[in-house]
C-alpha positions as CSV (number, residue, x, y, z in Angstrom):
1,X,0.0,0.0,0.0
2,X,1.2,3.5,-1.0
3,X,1.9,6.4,1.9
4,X,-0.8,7.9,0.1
5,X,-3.7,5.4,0.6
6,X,-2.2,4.4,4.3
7,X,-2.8,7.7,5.6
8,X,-6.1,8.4,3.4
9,X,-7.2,4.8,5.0
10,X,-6.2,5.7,8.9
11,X,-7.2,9.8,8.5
12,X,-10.9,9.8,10.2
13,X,-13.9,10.5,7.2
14,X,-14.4,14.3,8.7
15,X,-10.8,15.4,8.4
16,X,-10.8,13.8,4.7
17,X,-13.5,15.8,3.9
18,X,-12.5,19.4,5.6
19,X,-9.4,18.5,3.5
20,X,-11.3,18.2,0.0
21,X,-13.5,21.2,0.8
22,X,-10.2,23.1,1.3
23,X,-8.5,22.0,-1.8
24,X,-11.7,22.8,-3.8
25,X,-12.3,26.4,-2.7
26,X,-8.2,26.6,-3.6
27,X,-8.8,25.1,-6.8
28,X,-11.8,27.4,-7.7
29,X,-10.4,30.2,-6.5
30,X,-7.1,29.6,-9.4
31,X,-9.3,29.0,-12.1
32,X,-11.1,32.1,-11.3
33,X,-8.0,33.8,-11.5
34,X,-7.2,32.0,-14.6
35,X,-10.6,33.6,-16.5
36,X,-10.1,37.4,-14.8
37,X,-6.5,36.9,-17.0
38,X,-8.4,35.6,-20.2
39,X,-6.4,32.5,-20.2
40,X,-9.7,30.3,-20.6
41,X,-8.7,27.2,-22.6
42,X,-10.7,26.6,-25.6
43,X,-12.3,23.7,-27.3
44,X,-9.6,23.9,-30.1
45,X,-6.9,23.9,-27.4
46,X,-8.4,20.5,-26.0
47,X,-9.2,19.0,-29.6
48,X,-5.0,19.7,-30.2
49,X,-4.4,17.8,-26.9
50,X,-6.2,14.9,-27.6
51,X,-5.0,14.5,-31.0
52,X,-1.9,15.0,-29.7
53,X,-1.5,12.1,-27.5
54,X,-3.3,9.5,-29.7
55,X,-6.9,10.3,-29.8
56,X,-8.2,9.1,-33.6
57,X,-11.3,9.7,-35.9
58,X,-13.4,6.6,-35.6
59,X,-12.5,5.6,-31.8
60,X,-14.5,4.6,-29.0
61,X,-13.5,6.5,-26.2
62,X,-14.5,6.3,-22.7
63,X,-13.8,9.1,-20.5
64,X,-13.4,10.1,-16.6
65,X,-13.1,13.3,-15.8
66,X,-12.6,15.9,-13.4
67,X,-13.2,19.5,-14.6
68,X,-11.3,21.4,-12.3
69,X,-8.3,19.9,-13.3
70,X,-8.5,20.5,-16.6
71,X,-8.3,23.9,-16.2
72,X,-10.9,27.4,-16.3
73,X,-12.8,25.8,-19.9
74,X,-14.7,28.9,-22.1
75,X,-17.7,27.2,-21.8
76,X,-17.1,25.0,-18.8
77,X,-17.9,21.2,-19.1
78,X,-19.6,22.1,-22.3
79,X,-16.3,22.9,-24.2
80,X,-14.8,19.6,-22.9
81,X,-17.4,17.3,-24.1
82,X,-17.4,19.1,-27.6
83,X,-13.9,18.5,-28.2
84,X,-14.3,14.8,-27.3
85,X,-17.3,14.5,-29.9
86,X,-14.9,16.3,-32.5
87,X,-11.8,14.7,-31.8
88,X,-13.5,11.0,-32.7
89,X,-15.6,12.7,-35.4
90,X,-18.6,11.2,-36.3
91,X,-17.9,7.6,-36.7
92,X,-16.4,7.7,-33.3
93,X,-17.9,7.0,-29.7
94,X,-18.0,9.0,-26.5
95,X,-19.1,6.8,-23.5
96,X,-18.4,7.9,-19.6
97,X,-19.5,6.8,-16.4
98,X,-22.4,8.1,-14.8
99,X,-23.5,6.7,-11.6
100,X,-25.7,7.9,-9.8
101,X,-23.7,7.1,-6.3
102,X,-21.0,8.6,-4.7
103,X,-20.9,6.1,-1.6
104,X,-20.3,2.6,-1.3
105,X,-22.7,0.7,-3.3
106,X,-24.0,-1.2,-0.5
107,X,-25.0,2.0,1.4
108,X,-26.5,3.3,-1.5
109,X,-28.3,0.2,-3.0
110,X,-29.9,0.2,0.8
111,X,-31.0,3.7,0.4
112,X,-32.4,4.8,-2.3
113,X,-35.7,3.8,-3.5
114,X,-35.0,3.3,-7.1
115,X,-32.8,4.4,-10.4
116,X,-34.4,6.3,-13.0
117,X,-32.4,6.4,-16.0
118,X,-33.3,10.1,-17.2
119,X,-33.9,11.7,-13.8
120,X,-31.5,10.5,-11.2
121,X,-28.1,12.6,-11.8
122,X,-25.0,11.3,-12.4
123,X,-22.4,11.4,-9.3
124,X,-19.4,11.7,-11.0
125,X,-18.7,14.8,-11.8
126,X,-20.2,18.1,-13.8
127,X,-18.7,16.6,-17.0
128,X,-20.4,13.5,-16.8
129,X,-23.8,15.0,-15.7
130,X,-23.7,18.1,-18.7
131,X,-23.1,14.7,-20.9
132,X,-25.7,12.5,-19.8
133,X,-28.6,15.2,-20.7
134,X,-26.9,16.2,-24.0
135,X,-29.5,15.5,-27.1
136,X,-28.9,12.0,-28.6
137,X,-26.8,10.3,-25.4
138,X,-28.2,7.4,-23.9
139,X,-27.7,5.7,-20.9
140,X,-27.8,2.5,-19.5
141,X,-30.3,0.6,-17.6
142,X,-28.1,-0.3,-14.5
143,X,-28.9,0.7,-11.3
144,X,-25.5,1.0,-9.8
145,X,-23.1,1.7,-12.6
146,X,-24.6,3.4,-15.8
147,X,-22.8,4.4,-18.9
148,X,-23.4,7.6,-21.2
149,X,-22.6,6.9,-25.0
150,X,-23.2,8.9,-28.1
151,X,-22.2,7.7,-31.8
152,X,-23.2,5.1,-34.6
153,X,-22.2,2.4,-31.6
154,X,-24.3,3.9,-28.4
155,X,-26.7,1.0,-28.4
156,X,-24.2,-1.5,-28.7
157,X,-22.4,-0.2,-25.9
158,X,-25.5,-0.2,-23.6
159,X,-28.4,-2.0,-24.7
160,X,-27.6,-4.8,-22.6
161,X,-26.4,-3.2,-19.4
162,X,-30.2,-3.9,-18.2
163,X,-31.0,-6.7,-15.6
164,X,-27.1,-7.6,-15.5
165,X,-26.7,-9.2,-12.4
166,X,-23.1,-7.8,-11.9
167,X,-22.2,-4.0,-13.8
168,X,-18.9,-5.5,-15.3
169,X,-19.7,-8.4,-17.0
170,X,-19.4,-9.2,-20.4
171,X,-22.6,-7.2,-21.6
172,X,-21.5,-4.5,-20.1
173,X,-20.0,-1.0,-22.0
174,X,-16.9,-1.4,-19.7
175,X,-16.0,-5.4,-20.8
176,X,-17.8,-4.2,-24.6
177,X,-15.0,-0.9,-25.1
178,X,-12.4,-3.7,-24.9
179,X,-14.2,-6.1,-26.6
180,X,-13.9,-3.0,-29.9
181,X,-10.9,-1.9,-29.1
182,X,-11.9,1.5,-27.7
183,X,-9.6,3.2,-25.1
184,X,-10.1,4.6,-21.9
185,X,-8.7,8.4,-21.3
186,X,-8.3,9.7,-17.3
187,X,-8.2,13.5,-16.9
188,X,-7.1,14.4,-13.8
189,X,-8.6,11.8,-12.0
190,X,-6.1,8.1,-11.6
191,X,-7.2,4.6,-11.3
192,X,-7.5,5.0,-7.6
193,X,-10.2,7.6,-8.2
194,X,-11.6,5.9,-11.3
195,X,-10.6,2.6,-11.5
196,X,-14.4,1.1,-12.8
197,X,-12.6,-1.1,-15.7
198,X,-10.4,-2.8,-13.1
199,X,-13.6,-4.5,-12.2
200,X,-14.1,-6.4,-15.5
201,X,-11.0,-8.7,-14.5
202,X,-13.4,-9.7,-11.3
203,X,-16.4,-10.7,-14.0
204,X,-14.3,-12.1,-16.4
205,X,-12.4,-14.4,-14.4
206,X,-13.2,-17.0,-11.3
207,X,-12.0,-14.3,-9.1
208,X,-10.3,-15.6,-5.7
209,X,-11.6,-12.9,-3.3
210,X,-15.2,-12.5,-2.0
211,X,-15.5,-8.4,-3.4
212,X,-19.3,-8.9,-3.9
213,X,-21.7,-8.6,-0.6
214,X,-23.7,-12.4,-0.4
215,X,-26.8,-11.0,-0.6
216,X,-28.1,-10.2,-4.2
217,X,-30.5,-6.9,-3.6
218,X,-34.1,-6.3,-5.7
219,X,-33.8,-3.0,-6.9
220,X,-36.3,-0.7,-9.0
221,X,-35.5,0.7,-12.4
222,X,-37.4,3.2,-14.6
223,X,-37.0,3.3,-18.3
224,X,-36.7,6.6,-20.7
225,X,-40.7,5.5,-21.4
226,X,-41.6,5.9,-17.5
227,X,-42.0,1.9,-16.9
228,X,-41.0,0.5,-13.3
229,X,-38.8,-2.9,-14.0
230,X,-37.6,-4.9,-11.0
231,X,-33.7,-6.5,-11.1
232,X,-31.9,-8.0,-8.9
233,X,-28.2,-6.7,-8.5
234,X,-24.9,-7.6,-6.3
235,X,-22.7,-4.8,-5.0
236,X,-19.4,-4.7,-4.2
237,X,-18.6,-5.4,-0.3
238,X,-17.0,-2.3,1.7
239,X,-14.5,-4.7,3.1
240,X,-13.1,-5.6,0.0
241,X,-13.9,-2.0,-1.5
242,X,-11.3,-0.4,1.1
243,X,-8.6,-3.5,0.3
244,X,-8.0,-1.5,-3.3
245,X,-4.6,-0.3,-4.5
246,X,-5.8,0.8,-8.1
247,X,-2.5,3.0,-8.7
248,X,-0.4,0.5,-7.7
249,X,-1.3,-1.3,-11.1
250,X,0.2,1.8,-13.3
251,X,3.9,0.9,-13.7
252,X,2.7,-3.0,-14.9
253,X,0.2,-1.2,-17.5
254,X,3.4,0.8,-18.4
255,X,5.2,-1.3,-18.6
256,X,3.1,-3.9,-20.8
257,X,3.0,-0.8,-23.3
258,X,-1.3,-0.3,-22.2
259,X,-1.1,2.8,-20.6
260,X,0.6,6.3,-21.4
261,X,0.5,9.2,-19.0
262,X,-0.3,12.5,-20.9
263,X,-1.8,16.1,-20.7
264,X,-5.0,17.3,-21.2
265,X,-5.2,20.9,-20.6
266,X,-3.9,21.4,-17.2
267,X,-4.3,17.8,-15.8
268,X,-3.0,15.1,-16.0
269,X,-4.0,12.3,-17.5
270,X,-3.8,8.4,-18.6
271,X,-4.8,7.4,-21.7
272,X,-5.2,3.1,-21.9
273,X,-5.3,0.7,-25.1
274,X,-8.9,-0.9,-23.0
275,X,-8.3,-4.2,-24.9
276,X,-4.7,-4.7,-23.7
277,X,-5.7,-3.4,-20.1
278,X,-8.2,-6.4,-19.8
279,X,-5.8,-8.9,-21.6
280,X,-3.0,-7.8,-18.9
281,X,-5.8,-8.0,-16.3
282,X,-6.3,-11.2,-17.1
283,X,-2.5,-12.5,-18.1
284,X,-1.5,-11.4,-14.8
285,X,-4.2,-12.4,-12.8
286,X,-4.1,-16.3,-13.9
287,X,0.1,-16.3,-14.3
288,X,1.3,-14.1,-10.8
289,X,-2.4,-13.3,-8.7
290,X,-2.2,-10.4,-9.4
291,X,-4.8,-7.5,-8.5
292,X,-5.9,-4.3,-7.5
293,X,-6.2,-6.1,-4.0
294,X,-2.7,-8.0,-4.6
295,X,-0.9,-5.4,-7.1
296,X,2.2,-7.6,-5.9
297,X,0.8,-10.7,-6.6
298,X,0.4,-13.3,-4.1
């Protein structure tokens, strides 16, 4: 385990949070400072980076995000998203995470009556939420762990997300953007903080530790046409969900030539091949036990 993860593991939940709030007002307070100067970055400015470190025409590209870090943006999350959509062009995908829970998935699967899929906001960040409620992106029917797409391959991505007993499974847009070869891009957020396609290795494998809670919940979902559907769904446990060293992964992804660290405006980023990522996953998983619980192996 990293310094950084002991002490964010042994620091009490109150403290963490005074700290966050304190960085944030920092952070908003620079990028103010950064428009009062005119030194807004532009979509063009973002379209250069991304074509810059590898982004293509035609790829399928999901993203995590976090907007302060990019930068002050001339139309906020706005000018992000539209660079995305015009770096791929318009045979290319845009897909991003957009649960709608911010806690452990066990406290939220207890606590909340159901998911809507057009009405209950996304959690992860102002990117992901401006996305979701764009014209012509559609999102998943998962209760837990929905995915935006737009582009000629948005249904394939999601269409059969719904009634999945687990989120990362092989129907799922996480397993299906390595299944076509897409790539995953990190802006200033890591693996630790976004790690979501680590968890295909635990669907796509018969995975050694226990990281799903025993009980299998029945949850209520509501479609884009207003209909009430029950599914049942497992969630990760918060024993096992504390265990994770996500970051501790990044210098065998180097290494294995899957993952490049970048710039994207002002953050930084990763940008992963998602095919090789699961094929490493899985290489490494069967040959040294390795994980994001044993980055070491075992």
């Amino acid at each position: 385990m990293s310094l950084k993860d002991f002490v964010r593991n042994m620091t009490p939940t109150f403290l963490l949070d005074m700290n966050r709030r304190r960085k944030k007002k920092k952070r908003n307070s620079e990028l103010k400072t950064q428009k009062n100067q005119g030194k807004s970055i532009t979509k063009q400015d973002l379209v250069n980076d991304l074509k810059r470190v590898g982004i293509l025409e035609g790829d399928s590209l999901l993203v995590h995000s976090s907007l302060s870090r990019i930068g002050h943006l001339e139309n906020g999350a706005q000018t992000f998203i539209d660079a995305l959509i015009e770096a791929v062009g318009s045979e290319g995908n845009i897909l991003m995470p957009t649960s709608p829970n911010n806690v452990f998935q066990l406290n939220y699967i207890r606590n909340t009556p159901h998911f809507d899929v057009l009405n209950s906001p996304s959690k992860t960040g102002k990117i992901t939420e401006v996305f979701r409620t764009m014209p012509g992106v559609k999102r998943s029917l998962h209760p837990t762990e929905p995915v935006s797409a737009i582009g000629p391959l948005a249904d394939y991505f999601i269409k059969d997300h719904f009634n999945q007993l687990t989120p990362y499974n092989e129907q799922s847009p996480f397993f299906r953007i390595s299944e076509k070869k897409g790539k995953i891009l990190y802006v200033g957020v890591s693996l630790s903080m976004a790690g979501t396609n680590l968890h295909t290795l635990e669907d796509a494998v018969d995975f050694k530790f226990p990281v799903y809670y025993p009980d299998v919940f029945d949850f209520k979902v509501i479609d884009e046409a207003g209909k009430s559907h029950e599914v049942k769904t497992k969630v990760h446990n918060p024993e096992w969900s504390r265990k994770r060293k996500c970051d501790d992964l990044i210098p065998m992804f180097e290494q294995e030539g899957v993952l490049s660290r970048v710039k994207i405006g002002e953050a930084n980023a990763l940008l992963v091949k998602a095919d090789g990522f699961l094929t490493s996953m899985i290489n490494q998983y069967n040959e040294n036990g390795v994980t994001m619980y044993t980055p070491k192996g075992s």
